[in-house]
C-alpha positions in Angstrom: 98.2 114.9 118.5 97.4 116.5 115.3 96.0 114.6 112.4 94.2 115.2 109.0 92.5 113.1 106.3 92.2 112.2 104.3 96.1 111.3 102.9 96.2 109.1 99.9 98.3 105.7 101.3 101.5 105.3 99.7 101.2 101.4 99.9 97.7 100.6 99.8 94.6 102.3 97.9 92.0 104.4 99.6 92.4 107.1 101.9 93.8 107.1 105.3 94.8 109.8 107.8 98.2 111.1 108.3 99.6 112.1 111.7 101.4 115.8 111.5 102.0 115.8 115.1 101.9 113.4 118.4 103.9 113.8 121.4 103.6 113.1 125.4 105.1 114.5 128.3 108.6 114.7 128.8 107.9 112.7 132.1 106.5 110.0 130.0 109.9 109.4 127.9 112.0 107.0 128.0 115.6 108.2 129.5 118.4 106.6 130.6 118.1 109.2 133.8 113.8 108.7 134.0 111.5 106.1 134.9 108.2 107.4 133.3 105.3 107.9 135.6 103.0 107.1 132.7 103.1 104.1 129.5 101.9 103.4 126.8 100.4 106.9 126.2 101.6 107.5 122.6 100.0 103.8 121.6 96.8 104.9 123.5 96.9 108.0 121.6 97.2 106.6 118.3 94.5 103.9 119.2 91.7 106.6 119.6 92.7 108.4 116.5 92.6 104.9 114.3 89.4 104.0 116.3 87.7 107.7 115.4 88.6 108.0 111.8 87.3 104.3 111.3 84.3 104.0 113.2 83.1 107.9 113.1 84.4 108.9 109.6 85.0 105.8 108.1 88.1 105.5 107.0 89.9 102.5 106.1 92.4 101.3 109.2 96.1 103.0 108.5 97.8 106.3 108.6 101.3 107.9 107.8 103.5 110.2 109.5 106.8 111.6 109.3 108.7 110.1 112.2 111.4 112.2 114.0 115.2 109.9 114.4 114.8 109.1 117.5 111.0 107.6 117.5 111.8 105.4 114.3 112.6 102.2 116.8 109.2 103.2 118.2 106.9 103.3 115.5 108.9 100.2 113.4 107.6 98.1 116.7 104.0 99.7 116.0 104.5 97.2 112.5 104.6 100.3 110.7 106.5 100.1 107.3 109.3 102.7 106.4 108.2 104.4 103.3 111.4 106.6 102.6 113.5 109.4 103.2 110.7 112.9 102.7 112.7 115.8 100.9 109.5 118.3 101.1 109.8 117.3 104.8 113.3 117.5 105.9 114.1 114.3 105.2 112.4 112.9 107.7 111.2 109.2 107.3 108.0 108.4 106.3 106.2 105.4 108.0 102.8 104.1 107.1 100.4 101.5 108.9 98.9 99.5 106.7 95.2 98.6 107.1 96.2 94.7 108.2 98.9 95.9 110.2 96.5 98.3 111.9 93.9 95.7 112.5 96.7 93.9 114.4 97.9 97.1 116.4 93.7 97.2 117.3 93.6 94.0 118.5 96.3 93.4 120.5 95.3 96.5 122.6 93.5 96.1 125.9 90.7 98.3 127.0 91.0 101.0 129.6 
């Protein structure tokens, strides 16, 4: 994962931090030829970066990334919120998490 901050929220006020990059193994995909060895590592992933810009910088719960056409479904179930179509970034959508949505994400996670 790559992230930055702080990103000015598209749908709430204050800062947040925005997501350029987050991927997992290909052996952790879902394919209709794969069982993944490993789940729920892109939700872990995104758990420790909300948990560290909050509690060690903090930032208000939420971020935004640019999500590519085939991880829409996914981050839609993450009760993300489709912010539009991104010309500057090849029309890829944007999603955002808002800070109550966040807080939900948060606590419906277990602890490892």
């Amino acid at each position: 994962m790559v992230a930055y901050h702080p990103e000015q929220s598209d749908l709430e006020t204050g800062n947040i931090f925005y997501i350029d990059y987050i991927a997992t193994a290909p052996l952790n995909r879902k394919m209709p030829s794969l069982t993944p060895v490993y789940t729920g590592i892109g939700k872990a992933l995104i758990e420790s970066a909300c948990k560290h810009y909050n509690n060690s910088l903090q930032y208000k719960l939420g971020f935004s990334l640019h999500s590519l056409p085939d991880a829409e479904s996914f981050y839609k179930s993450l009760g993300m919120d489709e912010v539009g179509k991104d010309p500057k970034k090849q029309n890829l959508v944007k999603f955002e998490m808002r800070m109550q949505s966040c807080s939900n994400f948060l606590s419906t996670r277990t602890a490892v």
